[in-house]
C-alpha distance (Angstrom), angle and dihedral (degrees) to the residues before:
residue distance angle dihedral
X1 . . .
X2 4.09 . .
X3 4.42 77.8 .
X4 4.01 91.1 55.0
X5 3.65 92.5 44.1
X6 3.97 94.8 54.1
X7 3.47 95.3 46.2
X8 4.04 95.3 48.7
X9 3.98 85.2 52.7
X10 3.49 92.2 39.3
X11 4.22 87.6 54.7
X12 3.91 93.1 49.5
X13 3.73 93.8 50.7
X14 3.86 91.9 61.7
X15 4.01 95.0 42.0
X16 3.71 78.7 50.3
X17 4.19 91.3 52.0
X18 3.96 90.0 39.1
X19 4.00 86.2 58.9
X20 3.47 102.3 41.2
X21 4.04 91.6 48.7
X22 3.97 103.4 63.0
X23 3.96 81.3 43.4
X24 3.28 96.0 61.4
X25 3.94 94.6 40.4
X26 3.59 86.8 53.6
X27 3.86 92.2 55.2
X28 3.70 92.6 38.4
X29 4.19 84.4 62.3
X30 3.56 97.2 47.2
X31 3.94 90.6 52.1
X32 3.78 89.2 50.5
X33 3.80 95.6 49.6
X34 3.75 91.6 46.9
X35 3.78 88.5 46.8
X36 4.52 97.7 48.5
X37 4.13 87.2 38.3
X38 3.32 92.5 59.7
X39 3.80 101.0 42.4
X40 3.80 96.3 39.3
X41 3.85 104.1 40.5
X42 3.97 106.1 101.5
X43 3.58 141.7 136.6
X44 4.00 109.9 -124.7
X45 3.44 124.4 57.8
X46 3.99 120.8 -160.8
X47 3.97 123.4 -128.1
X48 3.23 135.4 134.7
X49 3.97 104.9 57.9
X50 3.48 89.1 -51.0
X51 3.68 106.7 -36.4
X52 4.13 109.4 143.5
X53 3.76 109.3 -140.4
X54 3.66 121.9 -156.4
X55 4.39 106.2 -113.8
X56 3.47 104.6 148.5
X57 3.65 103.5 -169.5
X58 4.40 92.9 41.7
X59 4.12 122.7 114.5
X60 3.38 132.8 -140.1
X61 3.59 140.3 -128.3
X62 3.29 129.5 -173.9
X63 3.96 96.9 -122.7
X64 3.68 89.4 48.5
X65 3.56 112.2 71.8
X66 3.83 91.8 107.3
X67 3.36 97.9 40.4
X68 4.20 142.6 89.1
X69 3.80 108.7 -145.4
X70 3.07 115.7 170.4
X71 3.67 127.1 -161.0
X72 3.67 105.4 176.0
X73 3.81 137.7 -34.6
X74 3.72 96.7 -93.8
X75 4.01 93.7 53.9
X76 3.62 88.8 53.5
X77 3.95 109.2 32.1
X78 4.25 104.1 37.1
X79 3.78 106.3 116.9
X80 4.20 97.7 -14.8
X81 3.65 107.7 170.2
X82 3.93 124.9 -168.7
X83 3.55 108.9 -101.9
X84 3.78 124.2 -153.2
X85 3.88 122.1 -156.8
X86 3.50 125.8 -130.7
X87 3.99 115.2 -177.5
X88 4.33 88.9 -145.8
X89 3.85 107.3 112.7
X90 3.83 83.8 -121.9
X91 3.81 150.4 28.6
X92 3.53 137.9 -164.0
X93 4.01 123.8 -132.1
X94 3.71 112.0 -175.7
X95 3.78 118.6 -159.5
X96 3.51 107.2 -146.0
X97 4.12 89.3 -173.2
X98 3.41 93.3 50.6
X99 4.19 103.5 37.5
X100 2.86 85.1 -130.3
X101 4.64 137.1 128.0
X102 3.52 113.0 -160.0
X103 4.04 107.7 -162.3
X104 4.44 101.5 -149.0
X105 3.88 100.4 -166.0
X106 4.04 122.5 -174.7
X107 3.68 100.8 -98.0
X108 3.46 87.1 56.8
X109 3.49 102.5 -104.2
X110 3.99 121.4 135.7
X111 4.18 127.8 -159.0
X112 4.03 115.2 -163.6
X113 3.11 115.7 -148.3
X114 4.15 127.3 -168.9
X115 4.05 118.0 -114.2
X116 3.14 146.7 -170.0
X117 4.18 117.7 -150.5
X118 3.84 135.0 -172.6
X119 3.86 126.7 -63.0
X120 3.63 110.4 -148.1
X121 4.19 86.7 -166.0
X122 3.87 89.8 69.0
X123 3.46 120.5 87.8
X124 4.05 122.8 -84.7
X125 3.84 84.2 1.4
X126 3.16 146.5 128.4
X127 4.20 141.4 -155.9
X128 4.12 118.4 -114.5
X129 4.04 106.6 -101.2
X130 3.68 135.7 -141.3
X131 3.91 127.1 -87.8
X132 3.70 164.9 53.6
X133 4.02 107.3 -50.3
X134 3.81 133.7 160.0
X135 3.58 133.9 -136.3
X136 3.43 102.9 -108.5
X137 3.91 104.6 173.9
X138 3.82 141.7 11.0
X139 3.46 139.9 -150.1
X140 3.97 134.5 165.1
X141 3.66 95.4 -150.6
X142 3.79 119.0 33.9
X143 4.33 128.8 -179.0
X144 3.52 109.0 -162.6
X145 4.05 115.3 -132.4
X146 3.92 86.9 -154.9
X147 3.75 113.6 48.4
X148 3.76 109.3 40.4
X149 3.82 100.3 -65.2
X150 3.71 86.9 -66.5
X151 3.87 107.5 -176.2
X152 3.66 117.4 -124.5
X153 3.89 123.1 -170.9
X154 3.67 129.3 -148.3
X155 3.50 86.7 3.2
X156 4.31 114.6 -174.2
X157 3.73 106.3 -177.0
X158 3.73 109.0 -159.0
X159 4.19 110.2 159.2
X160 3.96 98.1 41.5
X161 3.74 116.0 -71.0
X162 4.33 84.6 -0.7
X163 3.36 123.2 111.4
X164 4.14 149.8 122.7
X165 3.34 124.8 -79.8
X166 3.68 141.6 136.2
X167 4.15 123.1 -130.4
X168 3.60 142.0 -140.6
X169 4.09 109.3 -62.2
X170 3.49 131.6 6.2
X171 3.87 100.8 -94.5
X172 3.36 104.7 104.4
X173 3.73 85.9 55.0
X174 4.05 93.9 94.9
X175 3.69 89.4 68.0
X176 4.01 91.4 54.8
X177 4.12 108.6 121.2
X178 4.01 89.7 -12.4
X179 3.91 96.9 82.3
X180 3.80 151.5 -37.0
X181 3.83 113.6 -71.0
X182 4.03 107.4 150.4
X183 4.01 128.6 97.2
X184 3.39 81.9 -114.7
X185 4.09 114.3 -50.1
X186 3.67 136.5 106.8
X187 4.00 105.1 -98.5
X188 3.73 110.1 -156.0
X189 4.27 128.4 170.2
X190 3.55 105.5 -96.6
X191 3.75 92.1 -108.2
X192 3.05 97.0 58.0
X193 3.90 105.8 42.8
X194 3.90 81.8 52.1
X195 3.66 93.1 54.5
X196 4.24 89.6 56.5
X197 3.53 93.4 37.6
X198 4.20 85.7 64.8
X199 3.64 92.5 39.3
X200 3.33 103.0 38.9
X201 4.09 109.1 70.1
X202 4.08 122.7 -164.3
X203 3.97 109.7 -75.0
X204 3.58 89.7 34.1
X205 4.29 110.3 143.3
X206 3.57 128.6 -116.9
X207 3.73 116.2 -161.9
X208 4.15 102.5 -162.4
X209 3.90 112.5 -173.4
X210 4.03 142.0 154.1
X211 3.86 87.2 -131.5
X212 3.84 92.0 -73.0
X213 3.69 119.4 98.7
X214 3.85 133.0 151.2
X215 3.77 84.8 -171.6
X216 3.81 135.3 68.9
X217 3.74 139.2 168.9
X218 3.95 126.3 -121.2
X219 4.08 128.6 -175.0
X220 3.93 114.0 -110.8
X221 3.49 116.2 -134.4
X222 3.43 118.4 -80.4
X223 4.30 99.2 -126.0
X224 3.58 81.9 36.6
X225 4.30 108.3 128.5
X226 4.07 118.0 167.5
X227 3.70 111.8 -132.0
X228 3.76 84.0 -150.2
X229 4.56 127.6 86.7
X230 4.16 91.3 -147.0
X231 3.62 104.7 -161.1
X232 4.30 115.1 -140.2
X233 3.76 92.1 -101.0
X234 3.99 89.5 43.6
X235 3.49 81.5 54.6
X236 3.56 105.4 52.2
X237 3.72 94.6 39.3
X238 3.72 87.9 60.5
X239 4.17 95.8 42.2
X240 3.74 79.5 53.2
X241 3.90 102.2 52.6
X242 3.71 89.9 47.0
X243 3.69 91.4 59.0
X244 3.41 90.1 50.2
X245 3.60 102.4 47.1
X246 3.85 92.0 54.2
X247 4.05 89.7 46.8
X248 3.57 95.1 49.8
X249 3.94 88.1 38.0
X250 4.00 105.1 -122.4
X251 4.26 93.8 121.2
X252 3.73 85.4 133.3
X253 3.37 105.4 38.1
X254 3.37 98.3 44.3
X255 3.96 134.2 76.1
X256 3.84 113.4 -100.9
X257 3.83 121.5 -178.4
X258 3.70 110.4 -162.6
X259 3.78 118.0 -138.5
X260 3.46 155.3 138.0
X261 3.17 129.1 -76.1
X262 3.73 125.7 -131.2
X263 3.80 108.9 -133.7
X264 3.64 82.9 -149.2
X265 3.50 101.6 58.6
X266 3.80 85.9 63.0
X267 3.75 112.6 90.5
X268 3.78 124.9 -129.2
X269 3.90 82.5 -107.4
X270 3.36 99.6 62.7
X271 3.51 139.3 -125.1
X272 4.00 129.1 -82.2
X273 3.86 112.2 -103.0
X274 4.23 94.8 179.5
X275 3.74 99.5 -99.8
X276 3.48 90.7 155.3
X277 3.78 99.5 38.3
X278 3.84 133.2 83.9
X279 4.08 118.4 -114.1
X280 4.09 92.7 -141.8
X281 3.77 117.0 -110.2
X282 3.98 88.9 -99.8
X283 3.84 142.1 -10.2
X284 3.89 128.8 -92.4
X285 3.81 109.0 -110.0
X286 3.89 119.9 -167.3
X287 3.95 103.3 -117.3
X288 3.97 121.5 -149.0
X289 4.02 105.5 -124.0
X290 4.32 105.6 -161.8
X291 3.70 123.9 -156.3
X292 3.64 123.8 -142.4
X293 3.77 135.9 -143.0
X294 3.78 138.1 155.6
X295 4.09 112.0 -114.2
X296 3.78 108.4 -178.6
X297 3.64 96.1 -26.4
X298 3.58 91.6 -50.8
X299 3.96 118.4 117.5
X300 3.98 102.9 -133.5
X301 3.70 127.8 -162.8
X302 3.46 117.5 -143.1
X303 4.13 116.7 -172.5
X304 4.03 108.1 -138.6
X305 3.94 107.1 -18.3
X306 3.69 117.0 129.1
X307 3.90 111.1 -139.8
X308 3.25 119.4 -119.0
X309 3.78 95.5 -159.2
X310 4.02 140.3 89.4
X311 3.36 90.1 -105.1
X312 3.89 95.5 61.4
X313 3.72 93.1 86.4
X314 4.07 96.3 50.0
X315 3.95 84.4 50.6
X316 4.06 95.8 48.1
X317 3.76 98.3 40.3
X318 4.03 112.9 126.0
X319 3.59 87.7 6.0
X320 4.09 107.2 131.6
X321 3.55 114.9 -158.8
X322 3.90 126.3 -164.7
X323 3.84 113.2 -116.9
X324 3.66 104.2 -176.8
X325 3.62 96.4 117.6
X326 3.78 92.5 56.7
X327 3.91 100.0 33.0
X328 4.12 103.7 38.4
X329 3.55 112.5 155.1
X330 3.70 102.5 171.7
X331 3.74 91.4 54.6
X332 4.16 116.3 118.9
X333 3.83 77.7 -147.3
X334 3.70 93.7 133.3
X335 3.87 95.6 47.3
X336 4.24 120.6 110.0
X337 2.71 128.1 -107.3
X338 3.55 91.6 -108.6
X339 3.96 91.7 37.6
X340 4.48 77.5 60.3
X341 4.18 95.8 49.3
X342 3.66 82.3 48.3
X343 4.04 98.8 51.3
X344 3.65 103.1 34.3
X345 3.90 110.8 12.1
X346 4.28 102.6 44.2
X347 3.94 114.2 79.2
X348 3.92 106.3 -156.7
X349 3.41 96.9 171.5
X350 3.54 88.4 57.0
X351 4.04 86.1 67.0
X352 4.24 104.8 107.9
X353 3.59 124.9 -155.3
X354 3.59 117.9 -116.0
X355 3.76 125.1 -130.8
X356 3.72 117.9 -164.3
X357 3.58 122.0 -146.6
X358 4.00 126.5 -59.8
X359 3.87 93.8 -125.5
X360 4.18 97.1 50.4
């Protein structure tokens, strides 16, 4: 009897291990998932010799920062923007829906600062416009030749006669992130306009958007040095086909030379980012098509090579293949290169009225 009852406790201890074991496996997965999602989820991936490329929706491991993997066209294509590289150790995107300037430095750190943008409804005014810009000069004290000799300080025009600054007093402060109140400038508290005048040297980019933008900006390496002179127009022609390639969705099959850009070559004016385009739903990929034949009994694959042999049809039939590269009929293929700086480089709407001064 004492035998019987060591055994039966004996059993229930192991259906009590056997339990507890796939329990704790199961917990010891959903720790590790928790753990790798939240150190791999980002939203850049590096390629190129250290270019970062704007893929929202990619992952990151941390033997893949040199590498393309792709996993599927959505992981890679879902909301890709074109980025353009600047070799400043920060940039400036101002949210005009928001009120908001978000300061993106190199290390990957980002200040927010509160606004104030132009209100088209008040008088001899007019509303804060879309695109890419560049500060193009700088000035800690500023008297403005169209509104009364209003003084401006730290002012960093960067569309024209537009640019941040803060003004005399603090009253306009009320109006800072809540809603636009300027004839047309970025209003910022003094503090803070003097902190991005210092950080924030000539050439530097300003993204300006609603929220929609086909266009974003990415840091160059830092050793990075082109072995190519790009004239202006090379320039712009190649800004341009980017753009387009991303629109029309042929990033990756499509040549892309990554570069520099030349604050310079961008006009006072702007450039167009796509605020009033679509990104498409996802991004061509080139697709391997395989051939198959029988070699001594053996099914071979063969990656590409058209068959020159009876057989070929009995292997290809109700196989579909894509034909988008050859048969694209959305493409702007066909435009100039002029026709191209026109469409996707030149930002009219970033051309401001001018208003002389009250007393001529």
């Amino acid at each position: 009897m004492e035998n019987t009852i060591l055994k039966t406790g004996s059993h229930r201890d192991k259906s009590q291990y056997l339990i507890f074991i796939p329990f704790v496996f199961v917990c010891f997965l959903l720790a590790s998932y928790v753990l790798l999602a939240g150190q791999n989820t980002f939203h850049t991936r590096i390629i190129n010799e250290g270019f970062t490329e704007y893929i929202p929706h990619a992952t990151k491991r941390s033997d893949a920062a040199k590498k393309i993997n792709i996993l599927s066209e959505n992981d890679v294509s879902v909301g890709l923007k074109d980025t353009v590289y600047t070799e400043k150790d920060s940039w400036l995107e101002l949210r005009i829906d928001q009120q908001m300037l978000y300061q993106h430095f190199r290390d990957g750190s980002v200040l927010k600062y509160a606004i104030s943008s132009g209100n088209k409804y008040l008088s001899r005014s007019v509303e804060s416009r879309p695109g890419l810009f560049a500060i193009f000069h700088k000035t800690e004290k500023h008297e403005s030749s169209q509104y009364n000799g209003a003084e401006m300080y730290f002012f960093m025009p960067f569309n024209q006669g537009i640019g941040f600054h803060s003004l005399n007093g603090t009253g306009y402060y009320g109006n800072l992130g809540v809603r636009p109140s300027s004839h047309g400038c970025i209003r910022m508290r003094h503090d803070d306009v003097r902190k991005v005048f210092k950080d924030s040297p000539l050439g530097t980019l300003v993204l300006a958007h609603n929220g929609k933008t086909a266009r974003t900006v990415g840091f160059a390496p830092e050793e990075f040095t082109s072995s190519d002179s790009l004239s202006k127009d090379e320039e712009k022609l190649l800004i341009a086909e980017n753009l387009q390639n991303v629109l029309e969705g042929k990033y990756f099959i499509s040549d892309r030379k990554f570069f520099i850009v030349n604050p310079k070559t961008i006009p006072v004016s702007g450039i167009y980012i796509g605020y009033d385009a679509k990104l498409p739903d996802k991004q061509k990929t080139l697709k391997s098509v395989y051939y198959f034949k029988n070699q001594e009994d053996r099914l071979t694959i063969i990656s590409g090579e058209i068959l020159d042999s009876a057989k070929s049809a009995e292997y290809l039939a109700g196989m579909n293949f894509d034909d988008f590269v050859i048969n694209d009929r959305n493409s702007d293929q066909d435009l100039s290169s002029a026709e191209l700086i026109k469409k996707y480089f030149h930002n009219p709407i970033g051309i401001l009225p001018y208003f002389p001064p009250e007393n001529q």
